[in-house]
C-alpha positions in Angstrom: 141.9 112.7 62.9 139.5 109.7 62.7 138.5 110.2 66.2 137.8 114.3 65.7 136.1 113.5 62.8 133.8 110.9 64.5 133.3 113.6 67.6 132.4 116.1 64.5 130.0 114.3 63.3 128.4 112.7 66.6 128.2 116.0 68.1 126.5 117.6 64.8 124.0 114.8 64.4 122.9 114.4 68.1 122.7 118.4 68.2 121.0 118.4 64.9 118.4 115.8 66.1 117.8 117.5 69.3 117.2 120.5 67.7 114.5 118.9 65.2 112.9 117.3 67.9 112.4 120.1 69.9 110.9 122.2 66.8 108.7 119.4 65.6 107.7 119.0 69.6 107.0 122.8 69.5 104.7 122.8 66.5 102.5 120.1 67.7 102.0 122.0 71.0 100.8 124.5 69.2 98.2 122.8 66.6 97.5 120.3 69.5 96.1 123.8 71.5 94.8 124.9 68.7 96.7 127.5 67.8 96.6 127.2 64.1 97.9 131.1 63.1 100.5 130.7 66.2 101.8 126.9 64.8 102.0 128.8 60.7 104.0 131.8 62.4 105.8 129.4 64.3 107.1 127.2 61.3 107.6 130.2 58.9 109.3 132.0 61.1 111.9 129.0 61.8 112.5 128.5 58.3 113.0 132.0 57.3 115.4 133.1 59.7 117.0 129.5 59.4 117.7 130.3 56.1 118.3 133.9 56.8 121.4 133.5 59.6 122.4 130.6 56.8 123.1 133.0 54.0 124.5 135.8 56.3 127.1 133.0 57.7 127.6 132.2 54.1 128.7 135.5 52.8 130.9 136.4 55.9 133.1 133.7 55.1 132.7 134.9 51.7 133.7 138.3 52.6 136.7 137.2 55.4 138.2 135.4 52.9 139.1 138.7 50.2 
């Protein structure tokens, strides 16, 4: 179990920093164009749906487990 839990969590950081640096990479594309409404749309939008497919994950397993 040692060995899947190191994969778990090797695979979940390296995804979790690609990710990040891809977003962050994204973001100051846009406010290096200038694209200052584009880069706020941009960020909000990540976070809010971020959060949103967090919470609906959340309560399906909430749900599939009554």
């Amino acid at each position: 179990t040692n060995k899947n839990l190191l994969l778990f969590f090797s695979v979940g950081f390296l995804g979790c920093f690609s990710t990040y640096s891809s977003f962050i990479y994204q973001l100051f594309s846009l406010i290096h164009k200038r694209k200052y409404l584009s880069s706020l749309l941009y960020y909000i939008a990540v976070l809010l749906l971020s959060f949103l497919f967090f919470c609906l994950g959340y309560f399906l397993i909430l749900i599939s487990k009554n």
